[in-house]
C-alpha positions, 0 to 999 in steps of 0.5 A: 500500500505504501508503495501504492501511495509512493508512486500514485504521489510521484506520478501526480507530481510528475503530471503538476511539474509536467503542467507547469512547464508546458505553462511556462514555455507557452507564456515565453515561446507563444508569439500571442503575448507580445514583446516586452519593454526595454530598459531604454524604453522605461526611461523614456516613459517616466519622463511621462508624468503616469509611469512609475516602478516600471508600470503605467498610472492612472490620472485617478486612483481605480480601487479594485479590492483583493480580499478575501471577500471580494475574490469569493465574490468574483468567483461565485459570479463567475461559476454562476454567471447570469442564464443568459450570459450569452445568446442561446444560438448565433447571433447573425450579422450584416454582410458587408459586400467588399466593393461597397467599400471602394464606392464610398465618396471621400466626402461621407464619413461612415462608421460600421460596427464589426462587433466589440469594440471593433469598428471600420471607420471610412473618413476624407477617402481613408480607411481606419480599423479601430481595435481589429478583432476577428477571431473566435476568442478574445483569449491567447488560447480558445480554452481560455476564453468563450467563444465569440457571439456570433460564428462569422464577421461582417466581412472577412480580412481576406475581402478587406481591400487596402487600409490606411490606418489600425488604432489600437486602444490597449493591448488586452485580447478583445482589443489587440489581437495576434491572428488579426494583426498577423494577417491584416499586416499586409494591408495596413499603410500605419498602425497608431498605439499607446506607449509600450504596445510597439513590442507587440506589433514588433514581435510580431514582424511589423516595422517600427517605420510603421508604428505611431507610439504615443502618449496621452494628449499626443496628436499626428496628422496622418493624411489629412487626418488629425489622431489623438491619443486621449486618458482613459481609465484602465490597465493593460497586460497580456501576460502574468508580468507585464500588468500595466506594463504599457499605456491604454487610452482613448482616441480622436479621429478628426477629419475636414468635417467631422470628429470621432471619439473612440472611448477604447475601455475604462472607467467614469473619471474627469478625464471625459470633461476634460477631453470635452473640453479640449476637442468636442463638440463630437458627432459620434462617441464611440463609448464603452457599454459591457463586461461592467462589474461592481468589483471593477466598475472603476476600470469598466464604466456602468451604462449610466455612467456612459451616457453621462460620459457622452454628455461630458464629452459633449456628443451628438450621437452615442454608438455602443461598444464592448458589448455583443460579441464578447461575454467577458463578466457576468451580467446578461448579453442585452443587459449593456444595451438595455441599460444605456438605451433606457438611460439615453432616452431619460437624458435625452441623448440620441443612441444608435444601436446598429447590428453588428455589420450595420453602418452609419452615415454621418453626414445625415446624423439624423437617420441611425439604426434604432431598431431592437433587434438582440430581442428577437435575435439569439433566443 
């Protein structure tokens, strides 16, 4: 019995070491994590004002207790998620017929949402991808995510005719994502991203001839095209040491006629006032709306506060993001959009809810998609 016990604990030890070996070579050979930050690199950052003992800060303090309450807490919401995390079948999307895409006059701004938080943006004849992703998981391997809402994209990379410009928001999964990148590479004349998330793109064989890195209140003029890296409220990291290794943020694009604003991810804060301040008016805000928390509201805006972030920012037309695609918290897959559709009409503010695939013309901000369609769609 003894030696039953012997090998039996020998075998189970053998098996843990074998796991954690194999996690350990995935993190450091695994392309899907990114580069790291050089030394050079950090220097350079601390000159920023928000970066300190090697990470990046937020202008407000976000309180994200880890106690023993709050972890049991989190996993008991995540062992028993609301029933309807996600649809119960496939989601259907809007085709998008490739050779619309070269027949777009230069002056008409349209913005089609791909899903998440993903968008095409067609501005002054340019065409701009914000946070790209296409695969099936916002994860750096599919056992460690949930599968994506819907089973096909609007329209796939290998349809996309040239773009002109990625921008990318931060460097978690469901914004930055390594199949994507690696194939729209090709295609893309500039990437724009925060400090720090150049590794990433440079690990991944992108030149750094074609990488924009800026910081918060940062502007380039790119063909006539005016992009601002803007604060947001969050964090980073794509690993299990790089949290907040490099910067996250919001962004402006600002054409001959119109002005976009893209929250990226984060938290309510003064940050929107201020940016409002600044740049607005906008006519659209592209505003976070999902995967929201109570534990981690100070990184993930509720959809009362995105509303209200809207009004900050002075926006004509607000456009949901960070939702329907992705279930990445909790809470149900319509709960975002039910909330912030509610809150808007209470405030007054136009929301347009498009399926995913569906487009918006802003030179008529007046005609947007309203209909309710995740009410008939995923049951």
């Amino acid at each position: 019995m003894k030696k039953f016990f012997k090998r039996f604990f020998i075998g189970l030890g053998s098996i843990v070491l074998l796991i954690v070996l194999i996690g350990i070579a995935f993190l450091n050979i695994s392309p899907q994590f990114g580069g790291s930050v050089t030394d050079d690199q950090k220097v350079a950052y601390a000159q920023s004002g928000h970066y300190a003992d090697d990470v990046f800060l937020n202008d407000e303090e976000i309180v994200m207790e880890l106690n023993c309450h709050s972890i049991t807490a989190m996993l008991k919401e995540t062992m028993n998620p609301d029933p309807n995390v996600a649809p119960k079948v496939n989601l259907e999307v809007k085709d998008i017929n490739p050779k619309s895409l070269s027949a777009l006059a230069d002056s008409t701004t349209r913005i089609t949402w791909l899903g998440h938080s993903s968008f095409l943006i067609e501005i002054d004849g340019k065409k701009v991808l914000m946070d790209p992703v296409f695969s099936q998981y916002a994860a750096p391997h599919p056992w460690l995510g949930r599968k994506r809402f819907n089973s096909k994209m609007p329209i796939s990379i290998s349809d996309l005719s040239a773009i002109d410009a990625v921008i990318i928001s931060h460097d978690h999964y469901d914004h930055l994502d390594y199949e994507s990148i690696k194939e729209l590479k090709d295609k893309v004349d500039h990437f724009f991203v925060p400090l720090g998330v150049s590794n990433h793109l440079k690990r991944w064989e992108i030149d750094e001839s074609r990488i924009s890195e800026m910081d918060w209140w940062q502007e380039e003029s790119y063909k006539n095209l005016t992009i601002v890296l803007t604060p947001s409220r969050h964090m980073s990291g794509r690993g299990l040491t790089d949290q907040s290794a490099t910067l996250w943020g919001s962004w402006i694009i600002k054409g001959s006629s119109k002005n976009l604003y893209f929250s990226g991810d984060g938290g309510y804060g003064k940050h929107f006032k201020e940016i409002g301040n600044k740049y607005g008016p906008f006519d659209v805000g592209l505003m976070e709306c999902g995967q929201y928390n109570e534990l981690w509201r100070d990184v993930h805006m509720m959809p009362e506060e995105s509303v209200q972030a809207a009004i900050d920012l002075r926006v004509a037309l607000i456009v949901p993001i960070h939702w329907g695609a992705f279930a990445l918290a909790t809470h149900s897959w319509t709960d975002p959009i039910e909330r912030i559709s509610a809150e808007a009409k209470k405030k007054d503010v136009p929301l347009a809810t498009p399926q995913m695939g569906e487009s918006i013309l802003l030179n008529n901000v007046s005609e947007f998609p309203t209909a309710k369609w995740w009410l008939t769609m995923g049951q």
